[in-house]
ZAPA-268272 format. One record per residue (C-alpha): residue in three letters; residue number from 1; x, y, z. Coordinates in pm, whole numbers, plus 32768, in hexadecimal, padded with zeros to 4 digits. Layout:
BEGIN
<rec residuo="ALA" num="NUM" x="X" y="Y" z="Z"/>
...
This chain:
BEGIN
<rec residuo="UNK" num="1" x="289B" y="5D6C" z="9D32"/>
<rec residuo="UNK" num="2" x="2903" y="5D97" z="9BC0"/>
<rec residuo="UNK" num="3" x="27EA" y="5D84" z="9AB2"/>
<rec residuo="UNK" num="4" x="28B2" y="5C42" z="9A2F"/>
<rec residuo="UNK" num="5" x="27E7" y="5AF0" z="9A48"/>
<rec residuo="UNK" num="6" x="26FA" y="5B9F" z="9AF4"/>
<rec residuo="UNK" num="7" x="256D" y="5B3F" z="9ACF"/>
<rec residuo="UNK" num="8" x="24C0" y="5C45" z="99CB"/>
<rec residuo="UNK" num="9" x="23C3" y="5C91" z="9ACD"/>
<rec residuo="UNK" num="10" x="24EB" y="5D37" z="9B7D"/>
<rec residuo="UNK" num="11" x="25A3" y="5DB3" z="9AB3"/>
<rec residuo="UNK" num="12" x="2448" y="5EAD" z="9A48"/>
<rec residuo="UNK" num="13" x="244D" y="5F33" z="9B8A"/>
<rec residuo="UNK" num="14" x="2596" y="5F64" z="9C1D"/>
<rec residuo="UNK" num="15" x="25CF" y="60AC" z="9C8C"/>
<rec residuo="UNK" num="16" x="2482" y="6152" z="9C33"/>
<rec residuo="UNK" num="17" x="23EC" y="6241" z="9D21"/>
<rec residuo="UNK" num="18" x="227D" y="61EB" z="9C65"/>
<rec residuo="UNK" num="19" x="21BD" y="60B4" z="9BEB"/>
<rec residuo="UNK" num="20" x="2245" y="5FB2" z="9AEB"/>
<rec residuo="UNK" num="21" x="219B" y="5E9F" z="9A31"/>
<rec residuo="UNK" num="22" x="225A" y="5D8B" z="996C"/>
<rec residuo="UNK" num="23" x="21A0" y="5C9F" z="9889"/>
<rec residuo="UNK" num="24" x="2235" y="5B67" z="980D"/>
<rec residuo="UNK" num="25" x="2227" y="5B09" z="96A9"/>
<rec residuo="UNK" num="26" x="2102" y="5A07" z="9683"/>
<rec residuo="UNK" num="27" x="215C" y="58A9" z="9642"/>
<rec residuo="UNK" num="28" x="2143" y="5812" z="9522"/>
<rec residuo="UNK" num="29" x="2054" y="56F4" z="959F"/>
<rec residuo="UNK" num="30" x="1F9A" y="57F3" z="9603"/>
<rec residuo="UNK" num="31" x="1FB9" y="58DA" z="94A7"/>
<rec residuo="UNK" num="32" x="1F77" y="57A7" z="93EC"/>
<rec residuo="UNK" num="33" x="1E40" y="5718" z="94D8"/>
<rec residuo="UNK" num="34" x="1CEB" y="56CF" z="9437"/>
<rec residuo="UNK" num="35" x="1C1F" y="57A6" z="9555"/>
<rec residuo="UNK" num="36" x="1B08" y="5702" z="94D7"/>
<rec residuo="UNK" num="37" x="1B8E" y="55B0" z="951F"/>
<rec residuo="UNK" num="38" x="1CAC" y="55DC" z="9637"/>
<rec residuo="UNK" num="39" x="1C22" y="56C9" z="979C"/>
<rec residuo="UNK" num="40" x="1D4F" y="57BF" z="97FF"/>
<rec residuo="UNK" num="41" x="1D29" y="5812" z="9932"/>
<rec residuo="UNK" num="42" x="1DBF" y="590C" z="9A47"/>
<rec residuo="UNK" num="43" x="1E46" y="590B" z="9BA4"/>
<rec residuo="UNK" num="44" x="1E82" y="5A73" z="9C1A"/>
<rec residuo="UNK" num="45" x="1F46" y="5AB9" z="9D82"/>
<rec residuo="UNK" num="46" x="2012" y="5BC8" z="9E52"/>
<rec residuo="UNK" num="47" x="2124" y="5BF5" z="9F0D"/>
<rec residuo="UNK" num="48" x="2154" y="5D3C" z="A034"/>
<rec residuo="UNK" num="49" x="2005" y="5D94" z="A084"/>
<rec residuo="UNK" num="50" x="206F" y="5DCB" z="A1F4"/>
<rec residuo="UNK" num="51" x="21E9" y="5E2D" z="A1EF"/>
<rec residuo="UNK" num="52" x="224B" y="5F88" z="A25C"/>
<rec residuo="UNK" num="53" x="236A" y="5F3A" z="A180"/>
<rec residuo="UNK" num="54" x="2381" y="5F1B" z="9FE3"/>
<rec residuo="UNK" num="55" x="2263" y="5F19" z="9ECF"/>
<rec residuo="UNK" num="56" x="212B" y="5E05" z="9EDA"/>
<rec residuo="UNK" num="57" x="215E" y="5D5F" z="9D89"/>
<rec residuo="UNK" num="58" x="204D" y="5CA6" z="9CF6"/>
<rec residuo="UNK" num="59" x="2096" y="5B99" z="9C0C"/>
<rec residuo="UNK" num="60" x="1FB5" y="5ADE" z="9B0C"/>
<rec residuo="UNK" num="61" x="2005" y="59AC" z="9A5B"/>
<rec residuo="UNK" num="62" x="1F31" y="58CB" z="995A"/>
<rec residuo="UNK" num="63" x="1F69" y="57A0" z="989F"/>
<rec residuo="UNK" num="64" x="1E4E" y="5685" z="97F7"/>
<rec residuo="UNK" num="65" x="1DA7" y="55C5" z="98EB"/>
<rec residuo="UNK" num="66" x="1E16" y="547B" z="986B"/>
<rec residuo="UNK" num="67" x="1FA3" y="5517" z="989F"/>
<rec residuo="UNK" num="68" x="1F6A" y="5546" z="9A28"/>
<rec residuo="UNK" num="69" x="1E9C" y="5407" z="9A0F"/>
<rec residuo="UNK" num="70" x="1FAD" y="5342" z="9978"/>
<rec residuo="UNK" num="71" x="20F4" y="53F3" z="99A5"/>
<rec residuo="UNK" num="72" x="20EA" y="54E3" z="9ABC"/>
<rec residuo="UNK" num="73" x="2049" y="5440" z="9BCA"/>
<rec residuo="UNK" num="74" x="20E8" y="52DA" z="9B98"/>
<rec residuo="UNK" num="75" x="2252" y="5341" z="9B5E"/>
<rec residuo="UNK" num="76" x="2283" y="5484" z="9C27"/>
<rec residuo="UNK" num="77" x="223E" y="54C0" z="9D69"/>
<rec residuo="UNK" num="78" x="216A" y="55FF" z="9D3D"/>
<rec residuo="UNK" num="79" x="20C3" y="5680" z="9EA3"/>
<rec residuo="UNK" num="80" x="2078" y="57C0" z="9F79"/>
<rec residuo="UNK" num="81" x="21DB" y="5861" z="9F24"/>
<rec residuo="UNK" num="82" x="21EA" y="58B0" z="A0CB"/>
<rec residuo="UNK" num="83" x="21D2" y="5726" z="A0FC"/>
<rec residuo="UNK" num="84" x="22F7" y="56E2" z="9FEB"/>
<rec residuo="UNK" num="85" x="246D" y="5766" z="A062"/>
<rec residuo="UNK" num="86" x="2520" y="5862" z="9FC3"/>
<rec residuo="UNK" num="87" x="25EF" y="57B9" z="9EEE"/>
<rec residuo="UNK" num="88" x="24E7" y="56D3" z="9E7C"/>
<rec residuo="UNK" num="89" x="242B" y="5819" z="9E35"/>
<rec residuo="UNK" num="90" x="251A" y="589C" z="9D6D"/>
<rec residuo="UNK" num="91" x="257A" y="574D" z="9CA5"/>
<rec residuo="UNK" num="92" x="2430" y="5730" z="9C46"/>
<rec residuo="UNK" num="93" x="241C" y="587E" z="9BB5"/>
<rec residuo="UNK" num="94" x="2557" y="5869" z="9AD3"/>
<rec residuo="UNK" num="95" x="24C8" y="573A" z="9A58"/>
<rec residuo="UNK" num="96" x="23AE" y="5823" z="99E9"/>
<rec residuo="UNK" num="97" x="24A2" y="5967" z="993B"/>
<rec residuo="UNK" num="98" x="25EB" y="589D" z="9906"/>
<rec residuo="UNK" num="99" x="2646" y="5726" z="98C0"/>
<rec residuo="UNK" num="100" x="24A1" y="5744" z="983F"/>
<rec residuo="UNK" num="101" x="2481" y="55F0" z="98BC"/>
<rec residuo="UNK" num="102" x="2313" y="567B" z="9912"/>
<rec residuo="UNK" num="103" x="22F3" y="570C" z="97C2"/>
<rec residuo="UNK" num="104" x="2174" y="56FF" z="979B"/>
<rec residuo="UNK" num="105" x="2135" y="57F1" z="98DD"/>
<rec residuo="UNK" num="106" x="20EB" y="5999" z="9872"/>
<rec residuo="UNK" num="107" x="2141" y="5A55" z="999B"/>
<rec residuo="UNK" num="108" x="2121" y="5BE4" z="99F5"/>
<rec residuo="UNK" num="109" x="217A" y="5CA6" z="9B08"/>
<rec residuo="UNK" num="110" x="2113" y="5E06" z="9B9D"/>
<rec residuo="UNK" num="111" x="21DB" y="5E9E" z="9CA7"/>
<rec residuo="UNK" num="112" x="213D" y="5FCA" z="9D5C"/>
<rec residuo="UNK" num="113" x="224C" y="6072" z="9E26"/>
<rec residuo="UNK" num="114" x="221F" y="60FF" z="9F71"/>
<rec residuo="UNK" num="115" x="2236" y="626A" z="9EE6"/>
<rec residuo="UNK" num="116" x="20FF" y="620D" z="9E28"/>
<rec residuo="UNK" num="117" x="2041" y="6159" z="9F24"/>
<rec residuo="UNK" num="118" x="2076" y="626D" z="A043"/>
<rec residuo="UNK" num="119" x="2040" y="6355" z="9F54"/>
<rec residuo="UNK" num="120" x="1EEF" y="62BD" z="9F0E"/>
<rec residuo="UNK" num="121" x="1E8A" y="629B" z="A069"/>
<rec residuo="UNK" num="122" x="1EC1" y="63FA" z="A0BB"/>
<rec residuo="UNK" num="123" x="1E2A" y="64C0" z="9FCB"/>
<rec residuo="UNK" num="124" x="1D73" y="65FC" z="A05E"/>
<rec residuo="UNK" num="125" x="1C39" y="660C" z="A066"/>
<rec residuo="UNK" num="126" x="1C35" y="64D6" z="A136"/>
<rec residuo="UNK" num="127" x="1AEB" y="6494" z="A041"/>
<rec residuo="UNK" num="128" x="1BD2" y="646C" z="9F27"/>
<rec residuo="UNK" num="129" x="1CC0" y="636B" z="9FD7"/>
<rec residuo="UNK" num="130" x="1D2A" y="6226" z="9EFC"/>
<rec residuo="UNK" num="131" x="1D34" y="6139" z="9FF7"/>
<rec residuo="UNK" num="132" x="1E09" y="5FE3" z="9FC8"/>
<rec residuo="UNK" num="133" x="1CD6" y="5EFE" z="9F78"/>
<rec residuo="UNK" num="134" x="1C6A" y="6004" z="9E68"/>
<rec residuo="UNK" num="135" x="1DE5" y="5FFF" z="9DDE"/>
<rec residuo="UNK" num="136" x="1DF4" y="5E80" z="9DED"/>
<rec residuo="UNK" num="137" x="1CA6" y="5E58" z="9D2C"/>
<rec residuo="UNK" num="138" x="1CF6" y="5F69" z="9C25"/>
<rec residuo="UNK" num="139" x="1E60" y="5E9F" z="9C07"/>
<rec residuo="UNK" num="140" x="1DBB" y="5D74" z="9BC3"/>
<rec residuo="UNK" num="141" x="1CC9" y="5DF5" z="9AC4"/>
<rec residuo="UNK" num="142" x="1DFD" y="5E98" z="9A1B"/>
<rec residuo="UNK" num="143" x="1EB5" y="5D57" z="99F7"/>
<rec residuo="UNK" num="144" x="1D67" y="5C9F" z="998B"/>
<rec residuo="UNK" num="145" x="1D55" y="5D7B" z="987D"/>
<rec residuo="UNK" num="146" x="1EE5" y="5D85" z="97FE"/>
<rec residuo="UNK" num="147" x="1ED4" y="5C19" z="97C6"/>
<rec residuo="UNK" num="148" x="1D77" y="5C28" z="970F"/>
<rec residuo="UNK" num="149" x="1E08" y="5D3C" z="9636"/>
<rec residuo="UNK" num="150" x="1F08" y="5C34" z="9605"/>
<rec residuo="UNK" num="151" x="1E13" y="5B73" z="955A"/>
<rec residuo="UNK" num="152" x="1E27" y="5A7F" z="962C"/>
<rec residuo="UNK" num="153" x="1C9D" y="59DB" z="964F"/>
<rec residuo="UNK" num="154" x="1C79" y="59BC" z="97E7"/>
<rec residuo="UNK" num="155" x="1B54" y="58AE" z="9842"/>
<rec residuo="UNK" num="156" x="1B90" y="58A7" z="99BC"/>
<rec residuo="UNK" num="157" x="1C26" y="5978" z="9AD2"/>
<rec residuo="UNK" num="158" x="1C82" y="5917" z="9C11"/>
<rec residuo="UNK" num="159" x="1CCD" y="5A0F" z="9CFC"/>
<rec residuo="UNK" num="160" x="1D6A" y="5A1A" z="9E93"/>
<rec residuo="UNK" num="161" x="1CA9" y="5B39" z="9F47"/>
<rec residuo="UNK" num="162" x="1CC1" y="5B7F" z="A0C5"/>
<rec residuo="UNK" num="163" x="1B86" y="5C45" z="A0CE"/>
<rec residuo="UNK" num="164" x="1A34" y="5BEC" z="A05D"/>
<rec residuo="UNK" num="165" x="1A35" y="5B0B" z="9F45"/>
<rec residuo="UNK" num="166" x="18BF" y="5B09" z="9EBB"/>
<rec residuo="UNK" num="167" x="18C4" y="5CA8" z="9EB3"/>
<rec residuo="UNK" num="168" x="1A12" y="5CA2" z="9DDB"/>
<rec residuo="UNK" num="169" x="1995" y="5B76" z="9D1A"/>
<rec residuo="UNK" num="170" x="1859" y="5C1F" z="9C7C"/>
<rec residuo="UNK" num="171" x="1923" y="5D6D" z="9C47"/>
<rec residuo="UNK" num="172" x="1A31" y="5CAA" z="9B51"/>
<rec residuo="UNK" num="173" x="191D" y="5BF0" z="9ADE"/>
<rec residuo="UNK" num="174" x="1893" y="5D4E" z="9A69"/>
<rec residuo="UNK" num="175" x="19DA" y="5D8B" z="99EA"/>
<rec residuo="UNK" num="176" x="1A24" y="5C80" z="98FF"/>
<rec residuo="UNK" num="177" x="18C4" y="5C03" z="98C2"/>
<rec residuo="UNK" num="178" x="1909" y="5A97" z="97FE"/>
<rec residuo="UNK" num="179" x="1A00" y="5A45" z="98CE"/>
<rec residuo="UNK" num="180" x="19DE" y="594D" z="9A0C"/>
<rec residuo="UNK" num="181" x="1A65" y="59C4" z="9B5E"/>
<rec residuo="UNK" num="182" x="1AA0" y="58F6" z="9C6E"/>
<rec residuo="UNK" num="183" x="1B2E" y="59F8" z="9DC1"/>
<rec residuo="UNK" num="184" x="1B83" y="594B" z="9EF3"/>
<rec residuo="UNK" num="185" x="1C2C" y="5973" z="A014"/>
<rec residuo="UNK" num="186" x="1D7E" y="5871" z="A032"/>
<rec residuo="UNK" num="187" x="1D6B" y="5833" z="9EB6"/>
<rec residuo="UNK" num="188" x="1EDA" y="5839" z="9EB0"/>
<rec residuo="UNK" num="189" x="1E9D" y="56DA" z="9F6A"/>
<rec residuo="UNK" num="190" x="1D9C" y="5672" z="9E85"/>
<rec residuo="UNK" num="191" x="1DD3" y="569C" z="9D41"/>
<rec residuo="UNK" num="192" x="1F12" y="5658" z="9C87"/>
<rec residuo="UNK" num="193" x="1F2C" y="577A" z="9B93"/>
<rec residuo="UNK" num="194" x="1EFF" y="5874" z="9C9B"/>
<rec residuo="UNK" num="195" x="2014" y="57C6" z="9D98"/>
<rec residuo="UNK" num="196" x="20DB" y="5852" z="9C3F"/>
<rec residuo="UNK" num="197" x="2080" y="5998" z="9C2F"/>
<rec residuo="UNK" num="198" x="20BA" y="5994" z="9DBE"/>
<rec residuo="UNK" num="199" x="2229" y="5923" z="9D9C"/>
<rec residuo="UNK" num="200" x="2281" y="5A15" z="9C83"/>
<rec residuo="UNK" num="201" x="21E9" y="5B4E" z="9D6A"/>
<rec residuo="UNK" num="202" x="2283" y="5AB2" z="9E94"/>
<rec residuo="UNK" num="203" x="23F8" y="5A77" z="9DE3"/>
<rec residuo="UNK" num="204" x="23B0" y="5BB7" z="9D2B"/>
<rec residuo="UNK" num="205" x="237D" y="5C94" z="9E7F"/>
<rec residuo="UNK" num="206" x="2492" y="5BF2" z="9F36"/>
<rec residuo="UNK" num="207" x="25CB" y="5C5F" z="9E20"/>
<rec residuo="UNK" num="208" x="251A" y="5DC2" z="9E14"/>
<rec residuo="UNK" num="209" x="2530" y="5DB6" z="9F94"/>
<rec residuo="UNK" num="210" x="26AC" y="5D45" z="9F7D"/>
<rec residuo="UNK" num="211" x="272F" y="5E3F" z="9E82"/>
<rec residuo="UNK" num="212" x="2698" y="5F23" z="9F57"/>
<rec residuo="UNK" num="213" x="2724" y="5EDA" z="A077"/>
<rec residuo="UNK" num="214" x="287E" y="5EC1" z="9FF3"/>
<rec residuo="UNK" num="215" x="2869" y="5FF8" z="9F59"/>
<rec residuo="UNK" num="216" x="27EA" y="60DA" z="A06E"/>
<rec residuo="UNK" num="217" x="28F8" y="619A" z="A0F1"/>
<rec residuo="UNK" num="218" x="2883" y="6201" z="A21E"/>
<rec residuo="UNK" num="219" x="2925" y="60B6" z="A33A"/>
<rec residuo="UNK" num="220" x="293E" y="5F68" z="A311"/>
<rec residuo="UNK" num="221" x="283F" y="5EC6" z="A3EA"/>
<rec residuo="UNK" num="222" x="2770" y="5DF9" z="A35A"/>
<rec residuo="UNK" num="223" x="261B" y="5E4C" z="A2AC"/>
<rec residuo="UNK" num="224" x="2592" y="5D09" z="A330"/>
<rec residuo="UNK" num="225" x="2430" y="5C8B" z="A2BF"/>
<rec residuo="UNK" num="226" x="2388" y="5DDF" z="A286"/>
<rec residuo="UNK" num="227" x="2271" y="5DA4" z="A34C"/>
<rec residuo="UNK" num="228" x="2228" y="5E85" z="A490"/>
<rec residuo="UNK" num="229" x="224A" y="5D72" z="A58D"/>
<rec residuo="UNK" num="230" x="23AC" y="5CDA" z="A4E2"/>
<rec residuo="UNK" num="231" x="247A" y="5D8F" z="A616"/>
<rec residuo="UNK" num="232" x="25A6" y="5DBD" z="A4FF"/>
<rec residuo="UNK" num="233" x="24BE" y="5E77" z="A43F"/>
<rec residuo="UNK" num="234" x="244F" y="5F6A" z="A55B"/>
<rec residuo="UNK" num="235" x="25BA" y="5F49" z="A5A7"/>
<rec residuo="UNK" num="236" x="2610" y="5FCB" z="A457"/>
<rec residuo="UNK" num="237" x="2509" y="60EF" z="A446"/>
<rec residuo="UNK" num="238" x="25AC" y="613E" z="A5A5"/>
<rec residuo="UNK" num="239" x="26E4" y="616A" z="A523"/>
<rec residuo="UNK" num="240" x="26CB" y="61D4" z="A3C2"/>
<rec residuo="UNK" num="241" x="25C8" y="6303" z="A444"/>
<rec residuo="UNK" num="242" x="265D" y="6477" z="A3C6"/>
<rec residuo="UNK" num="243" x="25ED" y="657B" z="A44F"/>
<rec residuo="UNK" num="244" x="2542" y="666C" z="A353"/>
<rec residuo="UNK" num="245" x="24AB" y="6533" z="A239"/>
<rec residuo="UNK" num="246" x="2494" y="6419" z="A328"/>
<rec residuo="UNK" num="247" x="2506" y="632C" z="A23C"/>
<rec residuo="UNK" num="248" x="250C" y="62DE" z="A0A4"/>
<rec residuo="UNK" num="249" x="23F2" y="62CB" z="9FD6"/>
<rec residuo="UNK" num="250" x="2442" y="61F6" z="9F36"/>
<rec residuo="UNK" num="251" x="246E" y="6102" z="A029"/>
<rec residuo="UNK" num="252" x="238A" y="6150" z="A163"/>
<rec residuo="UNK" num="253" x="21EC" y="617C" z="A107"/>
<rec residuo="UNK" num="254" x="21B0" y="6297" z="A216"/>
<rec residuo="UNK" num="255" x="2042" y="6245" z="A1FF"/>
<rec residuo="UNK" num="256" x="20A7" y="6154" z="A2FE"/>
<rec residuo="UNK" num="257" x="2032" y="6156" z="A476"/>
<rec residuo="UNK" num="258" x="21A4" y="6107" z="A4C9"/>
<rec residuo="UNK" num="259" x="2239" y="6223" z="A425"/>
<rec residuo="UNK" num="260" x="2159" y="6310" z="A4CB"/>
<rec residuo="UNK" num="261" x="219F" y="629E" z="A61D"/>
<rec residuo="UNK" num="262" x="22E8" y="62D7" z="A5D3"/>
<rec residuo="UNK" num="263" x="22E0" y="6408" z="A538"/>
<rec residuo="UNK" num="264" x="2200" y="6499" z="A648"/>
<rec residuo="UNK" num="265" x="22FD" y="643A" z="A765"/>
<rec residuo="UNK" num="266" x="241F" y="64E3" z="A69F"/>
<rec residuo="UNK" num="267" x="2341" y="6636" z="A692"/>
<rec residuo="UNK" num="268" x="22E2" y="65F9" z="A83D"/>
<rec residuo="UNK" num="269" x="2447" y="659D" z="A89A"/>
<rec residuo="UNK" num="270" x="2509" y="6699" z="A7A1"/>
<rec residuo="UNK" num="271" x="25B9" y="65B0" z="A6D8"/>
<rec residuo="UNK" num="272" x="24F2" y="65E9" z="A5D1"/>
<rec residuo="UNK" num="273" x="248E" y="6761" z="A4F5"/>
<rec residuo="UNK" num="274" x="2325" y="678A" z="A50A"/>
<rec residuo="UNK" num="275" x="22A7" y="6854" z="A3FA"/>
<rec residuo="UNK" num="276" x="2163" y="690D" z="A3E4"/>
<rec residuo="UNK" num="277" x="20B1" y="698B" z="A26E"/>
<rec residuo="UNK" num="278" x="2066" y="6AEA" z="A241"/>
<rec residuo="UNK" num="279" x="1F0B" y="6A73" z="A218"/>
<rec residuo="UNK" num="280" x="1EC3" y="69DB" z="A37C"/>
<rec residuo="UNK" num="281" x="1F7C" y="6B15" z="A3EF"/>
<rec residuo="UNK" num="282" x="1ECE" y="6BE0" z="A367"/>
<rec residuo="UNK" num="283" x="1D8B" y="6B53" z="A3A9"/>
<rec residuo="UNK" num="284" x="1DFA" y="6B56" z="A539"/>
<rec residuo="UNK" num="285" x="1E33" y="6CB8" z="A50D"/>
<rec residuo="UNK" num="286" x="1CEB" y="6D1F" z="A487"/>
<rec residuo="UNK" num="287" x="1C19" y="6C53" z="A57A"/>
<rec residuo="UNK" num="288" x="1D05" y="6CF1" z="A6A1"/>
<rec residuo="UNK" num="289" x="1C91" y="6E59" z="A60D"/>
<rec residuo="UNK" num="290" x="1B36" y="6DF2" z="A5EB"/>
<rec residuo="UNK" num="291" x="1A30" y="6E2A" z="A703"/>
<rec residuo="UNK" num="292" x="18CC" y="6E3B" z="A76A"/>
<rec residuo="UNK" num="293" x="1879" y="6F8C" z="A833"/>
<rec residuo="UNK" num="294" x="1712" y="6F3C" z="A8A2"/>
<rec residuo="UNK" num="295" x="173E" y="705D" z="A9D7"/>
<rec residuo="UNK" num="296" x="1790" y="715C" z="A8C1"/>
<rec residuo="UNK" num="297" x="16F0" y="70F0" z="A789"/>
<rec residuo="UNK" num="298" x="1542" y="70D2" z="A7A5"/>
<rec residuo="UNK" num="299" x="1570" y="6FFB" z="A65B"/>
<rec residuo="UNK" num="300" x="1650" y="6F10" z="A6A4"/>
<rec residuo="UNK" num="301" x="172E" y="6F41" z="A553"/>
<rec residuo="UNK" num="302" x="1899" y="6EF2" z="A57A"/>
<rec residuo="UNK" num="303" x="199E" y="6FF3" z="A5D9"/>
<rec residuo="UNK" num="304" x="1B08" y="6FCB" z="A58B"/>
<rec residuo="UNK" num="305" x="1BF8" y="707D" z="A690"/>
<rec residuo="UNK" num="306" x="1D12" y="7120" z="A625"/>
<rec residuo="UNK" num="307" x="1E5C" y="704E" z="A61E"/>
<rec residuo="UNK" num="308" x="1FE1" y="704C" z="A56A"/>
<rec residuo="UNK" num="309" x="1FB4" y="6FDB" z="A40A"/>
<rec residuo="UNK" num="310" x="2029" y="6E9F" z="A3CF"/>
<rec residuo="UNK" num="311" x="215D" y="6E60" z="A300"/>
<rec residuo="UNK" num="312" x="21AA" y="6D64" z="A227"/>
<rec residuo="UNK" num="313" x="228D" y="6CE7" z="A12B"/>
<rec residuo="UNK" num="314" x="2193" y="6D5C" z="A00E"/>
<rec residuo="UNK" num="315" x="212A" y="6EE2" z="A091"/>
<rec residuo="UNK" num="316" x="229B" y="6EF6" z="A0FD"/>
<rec residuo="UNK" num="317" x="234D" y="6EEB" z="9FAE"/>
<rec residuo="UNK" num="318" x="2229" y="6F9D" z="9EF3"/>
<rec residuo="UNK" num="319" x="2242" y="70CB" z="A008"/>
């Protein structure tokens, strides 16, 4: 997939091991809007929260009220971008960044890679782990802020959540005090600026996904959905599985149940190269040495007996 008549939102994030944003230019209805007299509000949405496969990309998009009033939701047909096939989808979208048919609709994207996420979730010590609902709120925030920084006035946000909505309600509302949240589970469904924002994560996600798939050198088969249960995908991680880094980072989030399975049965059945830190070795070499004598010692303090010093990579080159 060549940069050429691609979306923007792509284009910002092709081949980037870490996090991207893109931010459209803001409209000028919107730049030229009397916020005192015209309410702009926000629909916010994601795409690849549960894929194994490619970045979650969460998309906003805002326009006036009286534009997805009176344009949006009578002439386009707007919905939960997983109802809406894909090249409806992604019509609807180059309405948005290239004939600007919709020309009155701000848009940004974030797309945090799977390097990123997994990185996140494993972080040591497991205290300090950024889990994905932590990511997904501090990505929303993020993009909240860009397009106020844009100057853009924001009355009302609208948000899809799949966890709790009251809890993450009250801590935007904390946020971005003076502005009006509304979180709610199937908003994608309900309201018609954030069935936008879901089509430009969802259209954004699935040309990531493609480029890289076609670009992965590795076999042919494939990628399939992403998620765990699409049988191409486990197909895929079957296949595409090397034996000392599993798989890319920049396409595979290891965080993943799935990739752990796998990775576990290529260390049991030896198709795989386990590999131990110095620091767990270590550590299983000083508890083996350490032991209680209670027959011998009236105080119980701990003995060490005598063993082979242990060698590694560190004591060995500085011997």
């Amino acid at each position: 997939m060549t940069e050429m008549n691609q979306p923007p939102t792509v284009v910002a994030s092709l081949d980037k091991l870490h996090t991207q944003s893109y931010f459209s230019p803001v409209p000028e209805a919107i730049s030229d809007a009397d916020s005192q007299k015209e309410e702009i509000i926000m629909g916010i949405d994601e795409a690849g929260r549960g894929p194994v496969i490619g970045p979650m990309v969460y998309a906003v998009a805002y326009c006036t009220r009286a534009y997805q009033d009176e344009t949006l939701i009578p002439n386009y047909d707007f919905d939960d971008s997983k109802k809406l096939t894909d090249p409806v989808r992604r019509q609807l979208f180059k309405l948005m960044y290239d004939s600007k048919d919709i020309d009155a609709v701000g848009y940004a994207t974030t797309c945090i890679t799977p390097c990123d996420i997994s990185s996140g979730m494993s972080r040591f010590p497991p205290t300090q782990q950024y889990n994905l609902n932590e990511q997904a709120h501090d990505t929303t925030m993020a993009l909240i802020q860009g397009v106020l920084d844009q100057n853009v006035h924001l009355s009302h946000i609208y948000i899809d959540t799949v966890g709790p909505p009251h809890t993450y309600q009250l801590k935007l509302e904390n946020r971005f005090p003076g502005i009006k949240f509304t979180v709610a589970k199937k908003a994608d469904s309900l309201y018609c600026v954030v069935s936008v924002a879901s089509v430009v994560a969802k259209v954004t996600r699935d040309l990531l996904v493609e480029h890289l798939e076609q670009n992965h050198p590795q076999n042919s088969t494939r990628m399939g959905s992403g998620y765990p249960s699409d049988p191409r995908t486990k197909t895929w991680l079957r296949d595409s599985q090397q034996p000392l880094f599993g798989w890319p980072t920049d396409i595979v989030r290891f965080s993943w149940q799935t990739c752990q399975t796998l990775l576990d049965k290529a260390a049991d059945d030896g198709t795989g190269i386990q590999l131990e830190w110095e620091e767990d070795l270590v550590d299983k070499k000083n508890k083996a040495m350490l032991t209680w004598d209670y027959s011998n010692n009236s105080d119980n303090i701990a003995t060490v007996q005598q063993a082979d010093k242990l060698i590694t990579l560190d004591s060995w080159y500085h011997a």
